[in-house]
C-alpha positions as CSV (number, residue, x, y, z in Angstrom):
1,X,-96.5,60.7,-15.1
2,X,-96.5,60.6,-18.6
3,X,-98.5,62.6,-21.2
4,X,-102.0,60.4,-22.3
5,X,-101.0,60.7,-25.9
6,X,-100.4,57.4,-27.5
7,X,-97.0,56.2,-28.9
8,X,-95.4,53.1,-30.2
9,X,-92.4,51.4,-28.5
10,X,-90.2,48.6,-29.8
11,X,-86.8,47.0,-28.5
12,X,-84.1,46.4,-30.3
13,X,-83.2,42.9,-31.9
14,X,-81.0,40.4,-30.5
15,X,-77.6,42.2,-29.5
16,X,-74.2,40.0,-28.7
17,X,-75.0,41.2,-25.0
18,X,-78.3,39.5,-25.2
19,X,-76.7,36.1,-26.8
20,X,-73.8,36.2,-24.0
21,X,-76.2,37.1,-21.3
22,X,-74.6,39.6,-19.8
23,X,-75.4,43.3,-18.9
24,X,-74.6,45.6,-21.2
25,X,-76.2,48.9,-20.3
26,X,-74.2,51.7,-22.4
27,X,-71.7,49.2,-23.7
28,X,-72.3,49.6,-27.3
29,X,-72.7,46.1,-28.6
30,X,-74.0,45.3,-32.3
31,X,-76.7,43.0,-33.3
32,X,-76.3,39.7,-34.1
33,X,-77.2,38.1,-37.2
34,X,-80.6,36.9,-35.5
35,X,-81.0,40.8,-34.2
36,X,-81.0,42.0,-37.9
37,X,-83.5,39.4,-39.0
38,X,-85.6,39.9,-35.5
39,X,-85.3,43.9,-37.6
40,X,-86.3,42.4,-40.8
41,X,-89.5,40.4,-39.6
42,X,-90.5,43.8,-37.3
43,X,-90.1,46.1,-40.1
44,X,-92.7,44.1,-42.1
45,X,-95.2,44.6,-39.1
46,X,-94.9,48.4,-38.6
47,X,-95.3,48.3,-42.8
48,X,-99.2,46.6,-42.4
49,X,-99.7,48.9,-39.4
50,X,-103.4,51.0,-40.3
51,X,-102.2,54.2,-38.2
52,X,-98.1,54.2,-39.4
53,X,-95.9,56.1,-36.7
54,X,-94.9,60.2,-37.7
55,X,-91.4,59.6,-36.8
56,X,-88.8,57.1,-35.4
57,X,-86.8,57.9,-32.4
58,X,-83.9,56.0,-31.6
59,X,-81.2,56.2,-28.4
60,X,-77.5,56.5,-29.8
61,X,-76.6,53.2,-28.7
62,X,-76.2,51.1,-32.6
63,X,-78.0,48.2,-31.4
64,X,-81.3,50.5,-31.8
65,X,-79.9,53.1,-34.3
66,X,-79.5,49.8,-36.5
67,X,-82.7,48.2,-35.5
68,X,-84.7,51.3,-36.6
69,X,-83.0,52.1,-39.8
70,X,-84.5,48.5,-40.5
71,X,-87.7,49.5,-39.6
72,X,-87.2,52.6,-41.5
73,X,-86.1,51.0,-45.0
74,X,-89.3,51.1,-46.7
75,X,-90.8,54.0,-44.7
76,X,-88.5,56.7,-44.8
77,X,-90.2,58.3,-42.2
78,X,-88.2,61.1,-40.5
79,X,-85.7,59.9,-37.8
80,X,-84.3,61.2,-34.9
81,X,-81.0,60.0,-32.8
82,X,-81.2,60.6,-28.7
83,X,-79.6,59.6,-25.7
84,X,-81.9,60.3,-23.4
85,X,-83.8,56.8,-24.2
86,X,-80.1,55.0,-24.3
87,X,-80.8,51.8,-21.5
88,X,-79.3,53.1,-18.0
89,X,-76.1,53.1,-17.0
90,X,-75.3,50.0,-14.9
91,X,-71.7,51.3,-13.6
92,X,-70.0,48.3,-12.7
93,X,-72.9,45.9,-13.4
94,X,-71.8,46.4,-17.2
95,X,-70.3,43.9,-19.0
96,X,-71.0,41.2,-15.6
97,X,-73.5,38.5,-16.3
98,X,-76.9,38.6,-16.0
99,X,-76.9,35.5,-13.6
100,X,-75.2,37.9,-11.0
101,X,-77.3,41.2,-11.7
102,X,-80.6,40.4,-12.6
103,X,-81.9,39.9,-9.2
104,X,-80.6,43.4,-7.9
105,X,-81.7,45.1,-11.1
106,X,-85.5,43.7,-10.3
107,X,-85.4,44.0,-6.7
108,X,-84.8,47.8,-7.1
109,X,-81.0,48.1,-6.3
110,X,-79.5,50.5,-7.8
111,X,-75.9,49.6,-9.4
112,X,-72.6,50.4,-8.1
113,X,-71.1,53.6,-10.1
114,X,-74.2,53.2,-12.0
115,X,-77.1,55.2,-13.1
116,X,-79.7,55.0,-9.9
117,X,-83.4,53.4,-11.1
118,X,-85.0,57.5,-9.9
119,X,-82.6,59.0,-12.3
120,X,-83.0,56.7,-14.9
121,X,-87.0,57.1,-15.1
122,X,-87.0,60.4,-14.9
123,X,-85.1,60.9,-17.6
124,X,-87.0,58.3,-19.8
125,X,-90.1,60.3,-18.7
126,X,-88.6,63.5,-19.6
127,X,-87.4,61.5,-23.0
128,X,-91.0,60.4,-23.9
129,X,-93.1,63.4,-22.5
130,X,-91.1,65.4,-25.0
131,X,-91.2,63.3,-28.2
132,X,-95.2,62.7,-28.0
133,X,-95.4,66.5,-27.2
134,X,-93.3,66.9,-30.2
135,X,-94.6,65.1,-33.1
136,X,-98.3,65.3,-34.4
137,X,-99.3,61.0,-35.0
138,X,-97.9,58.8,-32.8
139,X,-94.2,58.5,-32.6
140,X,-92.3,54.8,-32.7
141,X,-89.3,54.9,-29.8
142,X,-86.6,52.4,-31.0
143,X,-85.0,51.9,-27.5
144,X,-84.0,49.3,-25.1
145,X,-85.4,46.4,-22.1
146,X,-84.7,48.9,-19.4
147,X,-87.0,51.6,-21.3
148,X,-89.9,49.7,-20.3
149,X,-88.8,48.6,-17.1
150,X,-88.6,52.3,-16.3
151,X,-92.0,52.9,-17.7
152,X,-93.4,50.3,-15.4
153,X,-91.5,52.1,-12.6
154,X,-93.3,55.2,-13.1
155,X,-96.0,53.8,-12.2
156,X,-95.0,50.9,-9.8
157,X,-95.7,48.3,-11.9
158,X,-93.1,45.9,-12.8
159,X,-92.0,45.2,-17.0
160,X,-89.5,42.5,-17.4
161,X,-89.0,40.1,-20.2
162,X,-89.6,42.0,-23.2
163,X,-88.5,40.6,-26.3
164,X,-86.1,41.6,-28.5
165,X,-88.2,43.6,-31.8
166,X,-91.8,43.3,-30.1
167,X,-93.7,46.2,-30.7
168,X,-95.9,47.4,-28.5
169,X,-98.5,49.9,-28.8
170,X,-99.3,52.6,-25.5
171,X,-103.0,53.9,-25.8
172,X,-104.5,55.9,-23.2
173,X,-106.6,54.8,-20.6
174,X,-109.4,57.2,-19.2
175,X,-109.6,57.3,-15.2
176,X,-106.7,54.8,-14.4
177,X,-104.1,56.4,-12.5
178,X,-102.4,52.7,-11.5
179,X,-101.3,52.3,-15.1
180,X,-103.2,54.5,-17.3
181,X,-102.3,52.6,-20.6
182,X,-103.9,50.1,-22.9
183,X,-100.6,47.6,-24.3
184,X,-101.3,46.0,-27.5
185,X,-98.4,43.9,-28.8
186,X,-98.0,43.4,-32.2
């Protein structure tokens, strides 16, 4: 499981995959116009945050390396660029609508010539058990839907429907092995 060492996590804004509704896994789309401001009005958030994040880390993909350097405008925190938190690989699921792969993707099928849902947590695991090691404070992960879909999976509890730019902060929970985390979204 993952280390109990708080972090904060935060998808991307609006991408043109999101606005045509289709899977885009490591297609790299931009943002939209709405995705930058969705940036803008996040980046004034993590500024009133009381404990700010030590670093930003951010999967290669631009629609997060854009989102975070957003974020990072009036910060100028340190940031860091890393594929291992890029959303998984859907194989030939990317680029198809979401209409036809949603349903598979939550009922645990893994796609065709894809990237299967084991593979894919264990690397985001592996992703986030290094960064909090890593970094003193608690790091911000710039990242992607499936992130936390994979987090959930860990721990066999289902995350869908995260919003583009909602921030959402992972604190420890003592004795809770089901889902040892406290989420407060910001």
């Amino acid at each position: 499981m993952l280390p109990a060492i708080p972090f904060y996590i935060i998808r991307h804004g609006e991408s043109t995959a999101n606005l045509g509704e289709f899977a885009s896994g490591h297609i790299d789309v931009p943002l939209t116009d709405k995705g930058i401001e969705q940036a803008r009005a996040a980046q004034k958030i993590v500024e009133a945050l009381e404990q700010k994040p030590s670093v930003i880390i951010h999967s290669h993909l631009q629609r997060a390396r854009n989102t975070a350097r957003i974020l990072n405008e009036n910060l100028n925190l340190p940031m860091l660029e890393d594929p291992m938190i890029a959303e998984q690989m859907y194989g030939d699921w990317e680029g198809q609508p979401w209409s036809i792969t949603r349903q598979s993707t939550r009922d645990g099928i893994d796609p065709p010539n894809g990237e299967p849902h084991a593979v894919f947590y264990e690397r985001v695991k592996g992703a986030i058990t290094k960064f909090v090691n890593a970094h003193p404070g608690p790091v911000m992960i710039v990242c992607h839907g499936g992130v936390f879909r994979a987090i959930g999976g860990l721990y066999q509890k289902p995350i869908f429907g995260i919003s583009n730019c909602s921030l959402h902060y992972f604190e420890p929970l003592a004795n809770d092995d089901t889902f040892p985390w406290a989420i407060k979204t910001f």
